[in-house]
DRENSE-850395 format. One line per field, with one value per residue (C-alpha): residue number from 1; residue in one letter; x, y, z. Coordinates in steps of 0.25 Angstrom, whole numbers, padded with zeros to 4 digits. Each point is the difference from the previous one (the first is absolute). Layout:
resi	c(NUM,...) $
resn	c(a,...) $
xx	c(X,...) $
yy	c(Y,...) $
zz	c(Z,...) $
//
This chain:
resi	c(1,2,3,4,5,6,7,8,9,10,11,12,13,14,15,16,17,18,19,20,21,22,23,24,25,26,27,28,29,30,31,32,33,34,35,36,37,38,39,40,41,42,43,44,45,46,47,48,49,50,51,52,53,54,55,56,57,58,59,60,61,62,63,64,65,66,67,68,69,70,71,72,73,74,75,76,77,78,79,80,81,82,83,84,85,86,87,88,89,90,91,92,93,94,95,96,97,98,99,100,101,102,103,104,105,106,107,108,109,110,111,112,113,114,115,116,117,118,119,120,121,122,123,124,125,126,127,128,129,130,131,132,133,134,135,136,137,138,139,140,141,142,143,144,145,146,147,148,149,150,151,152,153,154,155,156,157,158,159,160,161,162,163,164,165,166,167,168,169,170,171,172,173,174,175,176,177,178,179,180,181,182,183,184,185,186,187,188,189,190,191,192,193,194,195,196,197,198,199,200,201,202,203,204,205,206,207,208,209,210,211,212,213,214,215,216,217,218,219,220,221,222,223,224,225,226,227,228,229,230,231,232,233,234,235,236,237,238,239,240,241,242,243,244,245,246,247,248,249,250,251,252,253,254,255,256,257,258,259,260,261,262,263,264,265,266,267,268,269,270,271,272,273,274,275,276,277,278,279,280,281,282,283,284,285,286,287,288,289,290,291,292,293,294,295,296,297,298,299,300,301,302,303,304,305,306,307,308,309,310,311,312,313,314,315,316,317,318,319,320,321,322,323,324,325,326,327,328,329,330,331,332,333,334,335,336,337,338,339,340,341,342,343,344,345,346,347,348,349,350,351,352,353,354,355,356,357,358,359,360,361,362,363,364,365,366,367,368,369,370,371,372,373,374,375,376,377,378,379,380,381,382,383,384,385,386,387,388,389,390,391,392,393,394,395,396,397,398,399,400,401,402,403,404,405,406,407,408,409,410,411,412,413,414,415,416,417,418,419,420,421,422,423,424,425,426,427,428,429,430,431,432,433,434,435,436,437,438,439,440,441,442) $
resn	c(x,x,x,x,x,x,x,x,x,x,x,x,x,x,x,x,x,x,x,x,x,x,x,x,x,x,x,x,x,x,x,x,x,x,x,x,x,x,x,x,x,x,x,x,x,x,x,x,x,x,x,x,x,x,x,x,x,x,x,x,x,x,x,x,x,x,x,x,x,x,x,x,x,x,x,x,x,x,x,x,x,x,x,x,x,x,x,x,x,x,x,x,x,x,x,x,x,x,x,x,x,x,x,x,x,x,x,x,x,x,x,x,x,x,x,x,x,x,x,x,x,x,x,x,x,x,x,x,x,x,x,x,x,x,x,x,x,x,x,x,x,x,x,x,x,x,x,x,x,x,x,x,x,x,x,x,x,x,x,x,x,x,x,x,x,x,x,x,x,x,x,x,x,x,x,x,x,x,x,x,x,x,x,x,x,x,x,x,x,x,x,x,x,x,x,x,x,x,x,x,x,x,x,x,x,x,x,x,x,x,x,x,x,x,x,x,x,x,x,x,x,x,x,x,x,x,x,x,x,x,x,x,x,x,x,x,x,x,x,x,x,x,x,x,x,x,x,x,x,x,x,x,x,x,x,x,x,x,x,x,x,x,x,x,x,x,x,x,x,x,x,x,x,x,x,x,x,x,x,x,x,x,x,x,x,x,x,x,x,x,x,x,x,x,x,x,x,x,x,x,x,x,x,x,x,x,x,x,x,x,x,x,x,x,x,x,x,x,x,x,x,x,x,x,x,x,x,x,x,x,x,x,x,x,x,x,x,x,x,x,x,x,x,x,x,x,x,x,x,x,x,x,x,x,x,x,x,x,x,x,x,x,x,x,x,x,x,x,x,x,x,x,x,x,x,x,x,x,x,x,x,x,x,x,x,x,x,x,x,x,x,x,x,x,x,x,x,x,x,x,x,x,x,x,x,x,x,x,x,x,x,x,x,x,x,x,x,x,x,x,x,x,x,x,x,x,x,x,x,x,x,x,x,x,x,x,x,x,x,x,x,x) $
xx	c(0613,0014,0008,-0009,0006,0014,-0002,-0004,0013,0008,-0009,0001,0015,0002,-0007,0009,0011,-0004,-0006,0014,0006,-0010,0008,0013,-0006,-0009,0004,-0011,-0008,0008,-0010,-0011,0005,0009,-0014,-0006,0011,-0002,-0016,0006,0008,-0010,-0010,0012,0002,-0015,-0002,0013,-0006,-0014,0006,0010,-0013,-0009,0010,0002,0014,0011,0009,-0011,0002,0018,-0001,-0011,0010,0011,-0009,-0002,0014,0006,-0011,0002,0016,-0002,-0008,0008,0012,-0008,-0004,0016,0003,-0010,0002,0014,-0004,-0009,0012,0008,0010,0000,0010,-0010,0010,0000,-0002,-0014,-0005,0005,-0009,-0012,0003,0001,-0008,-0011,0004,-0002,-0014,-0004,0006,-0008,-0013,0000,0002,-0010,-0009,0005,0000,-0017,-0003,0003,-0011,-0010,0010,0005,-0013,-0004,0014,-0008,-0012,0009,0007,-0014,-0006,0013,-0003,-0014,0005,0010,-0013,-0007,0007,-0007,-0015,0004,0008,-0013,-0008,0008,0001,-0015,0001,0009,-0009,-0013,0007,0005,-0013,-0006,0009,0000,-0015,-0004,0010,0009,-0011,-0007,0015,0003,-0013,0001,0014,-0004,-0011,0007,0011,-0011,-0007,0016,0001,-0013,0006,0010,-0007,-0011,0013,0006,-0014,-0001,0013,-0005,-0015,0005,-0009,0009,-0003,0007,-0004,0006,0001,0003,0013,-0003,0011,-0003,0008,-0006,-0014,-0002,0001,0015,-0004,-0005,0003,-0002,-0006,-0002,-0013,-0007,-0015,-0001,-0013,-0004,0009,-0003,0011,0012,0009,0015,0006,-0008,0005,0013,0008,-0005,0003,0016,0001,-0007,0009,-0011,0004,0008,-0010,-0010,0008,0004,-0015,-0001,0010,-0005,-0016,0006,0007,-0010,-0011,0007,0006,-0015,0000,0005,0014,0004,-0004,0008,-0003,0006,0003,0006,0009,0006,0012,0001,-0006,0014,0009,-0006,0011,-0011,-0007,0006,-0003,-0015,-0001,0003,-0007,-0012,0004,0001,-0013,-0007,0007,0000,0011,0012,-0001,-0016,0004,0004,0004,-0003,0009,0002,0012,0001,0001,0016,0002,0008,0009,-0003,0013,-0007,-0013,0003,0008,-0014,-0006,0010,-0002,-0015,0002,0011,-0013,-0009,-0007,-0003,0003,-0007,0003,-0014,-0006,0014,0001,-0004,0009,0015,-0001,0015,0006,0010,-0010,0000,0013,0002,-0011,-0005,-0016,-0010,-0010,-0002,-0013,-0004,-0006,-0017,0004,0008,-0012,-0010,0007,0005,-0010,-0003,0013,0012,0011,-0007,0000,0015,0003,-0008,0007,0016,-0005,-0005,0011,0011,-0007,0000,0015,0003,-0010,-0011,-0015,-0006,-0015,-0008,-0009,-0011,-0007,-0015,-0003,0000,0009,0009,0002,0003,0010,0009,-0002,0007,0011,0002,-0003,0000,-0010,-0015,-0006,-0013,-0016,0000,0004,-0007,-0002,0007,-0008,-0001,0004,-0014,0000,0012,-0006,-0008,0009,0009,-0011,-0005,0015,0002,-0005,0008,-0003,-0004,-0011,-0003,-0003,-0008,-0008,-0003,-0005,-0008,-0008,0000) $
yy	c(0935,-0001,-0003,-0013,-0004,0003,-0005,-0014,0000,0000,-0013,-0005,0000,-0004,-0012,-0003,0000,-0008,-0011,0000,-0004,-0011,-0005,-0002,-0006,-0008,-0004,-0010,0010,0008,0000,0006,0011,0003,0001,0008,0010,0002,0003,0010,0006,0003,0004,0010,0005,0004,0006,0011,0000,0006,0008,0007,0003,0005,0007,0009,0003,0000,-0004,-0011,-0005,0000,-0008,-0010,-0003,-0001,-0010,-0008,0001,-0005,-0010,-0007,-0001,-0006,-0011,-0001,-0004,-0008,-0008,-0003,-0004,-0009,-0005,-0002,-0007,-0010,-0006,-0001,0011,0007,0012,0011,0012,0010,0013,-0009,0000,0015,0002,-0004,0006,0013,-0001,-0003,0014,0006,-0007,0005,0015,0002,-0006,0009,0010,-0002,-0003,0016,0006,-0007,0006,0013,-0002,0010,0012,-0001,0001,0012,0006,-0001,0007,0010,0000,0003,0011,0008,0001,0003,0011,0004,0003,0010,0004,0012,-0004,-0013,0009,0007,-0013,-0005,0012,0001,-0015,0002,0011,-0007,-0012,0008,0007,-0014,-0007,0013,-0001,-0013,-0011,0006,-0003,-0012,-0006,0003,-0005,-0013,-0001,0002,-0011,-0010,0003,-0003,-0013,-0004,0001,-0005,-0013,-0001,0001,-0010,-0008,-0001,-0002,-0012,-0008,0002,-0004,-0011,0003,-0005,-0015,-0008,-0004,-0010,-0002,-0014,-0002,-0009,-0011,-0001,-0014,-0006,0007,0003,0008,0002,0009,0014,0016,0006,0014,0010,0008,0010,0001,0011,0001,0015,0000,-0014,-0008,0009,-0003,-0004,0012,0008,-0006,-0005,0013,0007,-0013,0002,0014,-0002,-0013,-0010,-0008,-0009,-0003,-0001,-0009,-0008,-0002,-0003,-0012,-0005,-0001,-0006,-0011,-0004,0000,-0007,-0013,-0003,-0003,-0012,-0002,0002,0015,0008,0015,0013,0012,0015,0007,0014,0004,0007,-0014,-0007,0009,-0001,-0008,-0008,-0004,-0015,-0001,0005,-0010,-0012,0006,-0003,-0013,-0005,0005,-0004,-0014,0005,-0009,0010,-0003,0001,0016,0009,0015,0010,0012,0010,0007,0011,-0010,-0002,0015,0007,-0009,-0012,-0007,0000,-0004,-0012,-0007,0001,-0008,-0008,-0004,-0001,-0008,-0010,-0002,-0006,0012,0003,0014,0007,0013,0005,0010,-0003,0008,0012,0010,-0002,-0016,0000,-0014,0002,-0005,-0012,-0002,0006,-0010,-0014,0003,-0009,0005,0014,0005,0007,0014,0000,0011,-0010,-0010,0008,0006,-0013,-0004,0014,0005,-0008,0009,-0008,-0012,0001,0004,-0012,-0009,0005,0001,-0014,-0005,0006,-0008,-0013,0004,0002,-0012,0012,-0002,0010,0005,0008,0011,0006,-0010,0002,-0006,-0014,0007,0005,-0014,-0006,0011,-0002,-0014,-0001,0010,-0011,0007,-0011,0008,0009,0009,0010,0001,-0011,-0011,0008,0014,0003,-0008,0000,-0012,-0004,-0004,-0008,-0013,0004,0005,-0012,-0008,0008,-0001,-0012,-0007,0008,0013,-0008,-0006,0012,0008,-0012,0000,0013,0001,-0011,0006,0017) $
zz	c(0649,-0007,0014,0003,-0013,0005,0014,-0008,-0007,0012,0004,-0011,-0001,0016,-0004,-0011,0011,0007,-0010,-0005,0014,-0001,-0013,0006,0015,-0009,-0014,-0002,0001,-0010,-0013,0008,0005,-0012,-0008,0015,-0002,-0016,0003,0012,-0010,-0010,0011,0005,-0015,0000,0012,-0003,-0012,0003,0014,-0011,-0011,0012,0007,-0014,0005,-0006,0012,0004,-0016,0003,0012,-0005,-0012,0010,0008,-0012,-0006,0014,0003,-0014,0002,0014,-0005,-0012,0011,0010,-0012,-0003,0013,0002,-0011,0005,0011,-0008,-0009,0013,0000,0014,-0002,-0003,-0003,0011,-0010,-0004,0014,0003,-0013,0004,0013,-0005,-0013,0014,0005,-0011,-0003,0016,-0002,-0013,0006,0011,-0007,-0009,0011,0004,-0015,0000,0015,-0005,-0012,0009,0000,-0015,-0003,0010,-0006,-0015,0005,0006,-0014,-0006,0009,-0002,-0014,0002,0010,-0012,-0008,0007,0014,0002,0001,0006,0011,0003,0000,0010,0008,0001,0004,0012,0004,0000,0006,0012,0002,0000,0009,0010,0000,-0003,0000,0012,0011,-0007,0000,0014,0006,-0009,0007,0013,-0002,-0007,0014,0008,-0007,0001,0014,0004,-0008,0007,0015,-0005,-0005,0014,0005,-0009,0005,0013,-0004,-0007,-0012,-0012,-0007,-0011,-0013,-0008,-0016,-0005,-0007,-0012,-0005,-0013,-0001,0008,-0002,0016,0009,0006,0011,0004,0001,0013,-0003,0011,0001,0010,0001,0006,0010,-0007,-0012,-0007,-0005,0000,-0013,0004,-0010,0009,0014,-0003,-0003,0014,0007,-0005,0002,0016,0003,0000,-0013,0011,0009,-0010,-0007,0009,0004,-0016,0001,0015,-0007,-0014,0008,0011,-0011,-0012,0011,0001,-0018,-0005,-0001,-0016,0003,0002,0004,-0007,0007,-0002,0008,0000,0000,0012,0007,-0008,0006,0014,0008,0006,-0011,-0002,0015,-0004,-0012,0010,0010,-0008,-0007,0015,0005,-0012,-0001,-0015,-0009,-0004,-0015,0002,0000,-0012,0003,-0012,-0002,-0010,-0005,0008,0013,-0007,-0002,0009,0011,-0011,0006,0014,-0005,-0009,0012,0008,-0014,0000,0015,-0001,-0014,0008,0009,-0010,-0004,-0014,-0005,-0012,-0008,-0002,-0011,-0009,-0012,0006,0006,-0002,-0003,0000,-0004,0013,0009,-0004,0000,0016,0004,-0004,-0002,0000,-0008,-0009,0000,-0012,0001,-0003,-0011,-0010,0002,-0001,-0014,-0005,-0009,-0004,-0004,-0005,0009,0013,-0005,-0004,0014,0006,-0010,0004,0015,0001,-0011,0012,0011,-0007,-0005,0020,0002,0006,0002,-0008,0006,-0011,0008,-0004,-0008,-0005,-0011,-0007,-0010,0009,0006,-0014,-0002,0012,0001,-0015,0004,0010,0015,0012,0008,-0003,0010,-0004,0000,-0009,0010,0012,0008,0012,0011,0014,0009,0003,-0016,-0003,0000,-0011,-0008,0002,-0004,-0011,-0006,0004,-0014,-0010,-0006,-0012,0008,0008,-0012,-0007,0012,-0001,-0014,0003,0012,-0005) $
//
């Protein structure tokens, strides 16, 4: 889609920023970031470029040329002042700097609103549509008219008859199947019928295992294992996320203090377990009952854990994060992705949404966001985790965008507790070897 594109300009650009703060802290460093921020530019050009062509819009084309027009005059003047600053004359002109400040402004404003004019592709093209069948009402109004008279008839004759009670009934079932969740649910807490998995998190630098997911699941007695979409949205709406994920964190901990001590162990949070006033006294709670080390323990959030009292809620990261606790943004360039995040709170690590990993290798506009994403995380000095992974290709692909981190099927399954030994072990040679192994015994 056209916005991804435009969503990658404004990484691309962020990224640019802040590899030219690098130049003035570091000017040893100068030649390669000067050469990092010419690539970002061209990669910046292309991606307005294509978000402008598939977009087809005429407002999305203006702001793409503003974008580029404003993004080649600030590294015009970042190039002469650092230039400046190489032969030794220090008094950079104050207009200089309000320029690049403001030509920065402007690059942002038109990004988002090309990222706005390239959302809005879906209704220029339902307002097309519309366009056409109003001409091809034009054409023959009155035997359309009746046609569609008729068709109202007939549908309110089969709806009244038909679809009227079958809807009802369907609703009334899918009421019931919802509430008998929900008592089994409650049931389940006080049965203590939920278990962990885990999924290895690969370092791809070090070709090992770095540390483990925890992944809750439910196999329930009747049902069989109950999928967490399933589950998870009836825990939030009854008020059981809390307790059931506090029993998430106390079970990751007690298990994960008995792996060796490189691991470390990755768990999710919600946000209504974030804004919970007792949660940092839960997290030590079970870092002291578990005798697990602090920075053993990485706590994944999404997005919407900063929507809404994001002031209140990035104090409580910043207190766990002051603890010794890592804290990751997971399933990143998805939803919002907005830069300001980063900005509001130091992340550890950015974990990059299946979807983009998955598409990488198959469509260029993936690729291109995996590149910017991990090209901004080397830029803040964040651990980039790709999710996802499946194939050999896939590796190959994130592993030369430059990703810290692999997660997916093609290192291992979720596996329960009983099994990490083995996949320790199985993992412990390399992927290389693994996989050589492998071909050698199938």
């Amino acid at each position: 889609m056209s916005i991804n594109y435009a969503r990658a300009a404004g990484a691309d650009f962020a990224a640019m920023r802040v590899a030219s703060s690098h130049v003035t802290r570091q000017p040893s460093a100068r030649p390669r970031l000067d050469d990092e921020i010419d690539k970002l530019a061209k990669t910046l050009s292309e991606d307005v470029t294509i978000a402008a062509e598939r977009s087809q819009s005429a407002r999305a084309a203006k702001a793409a040329a503003k974008v580029k027009e404003a993004a080649n005059a600030w590294v015009a003047i970042h190039r002469r002042r650092f230039q400046a600053d190489g032969t030794g004359n220090n008094e950079a002109s104050a207009r200089e700097i309000d320029d690049v400040d403001q030509l920065s402004n402007v690059v942002n404003q038109q990004i988002e609103l090309l990222v706005n004019y390239t959302a809005g592709d879906g209704f220029l093209f339902r307002q097309r549509a519309l366009a056409a069948i109003k001409r091809d009402l034009q054409l023959n109004v009155v035997a359309l008219t009746v046609a569609l008279l008729l068709s109202g008839l007939f549908s309110w004759l089969l709806a009244r008859r038909i679809i009227g009670p079958v809807a009802i009934a369907s609703k009334a079932a899918s009421l019931q199947s919802r509430r008998a969740l929900e008592l089994d649910l409650r049931e389940a807490m006080d049965k203590d019928e939920f278990t962990l998995f885990y999924q290895p998190i690969y370092d791809l630098r070090m070709d090992r295992i770095s540390g483990f997911e925890a992944l809750l699941r439910w196999p329930h007695p009747k049902r069989g294992l109950v999928p967490p979409d399933q589950f998870i949205p009836i825990a939030e709406d009854i008020g059981l996320i809390t307790p059931l994920g506090e029993w998430v964190l106390n079970r990751a901990c007690e298990q994960a203090a008995g792996w060796p001590s490189e691991l470390k162990i990755a768990v999710n949070v919600s946000a209504t377990q974030i804004r919970d006033p007792r949660f940092a006294e839960v997290i030590a709670n079970a870092l002291d009952a578990s005798t697990l080390a602090p920075h053993r323990l990485e706590l994944e959030i999404t997005e919407s854990v900063l929507l809404g009292n994001s002031a209140e809620t990035v104090a409580t990261l910043h207190k766990l994060k002051a603890q010794g606790l890592s804290i990751a943004l997971d399933d990143f360039g998805t939803g919002y992705s907005s830069l300001s995040y980063l900005r509001s709170f130091p992340f550890d690590k950015l974990k990059i949404d299946q979807s983009f990993v998955r598409d990488a290798t198959a469509t260029n506009g993936s690729k291109l966001i995996v590149r910017a994403i991990t090209s901004l995380g080397r830029s803040l000095g964040i651990t980039i985790t790709a999710e996802g992974v499946e194939t050999i290709e896939q590796l190959d692909q994130i592993r030369a965008e430059g990703c810290n981190e692999a997660q997916g099927f093609l290192f291992s399954r979720p596996v329960p507790a009983t099994e990490i030994a083995s996949t320790i072990l199985n993992l412990r040679g390399g992927l290389a070897r693994r996989h050589l192994s492998g071909a050698m015994t199938g």
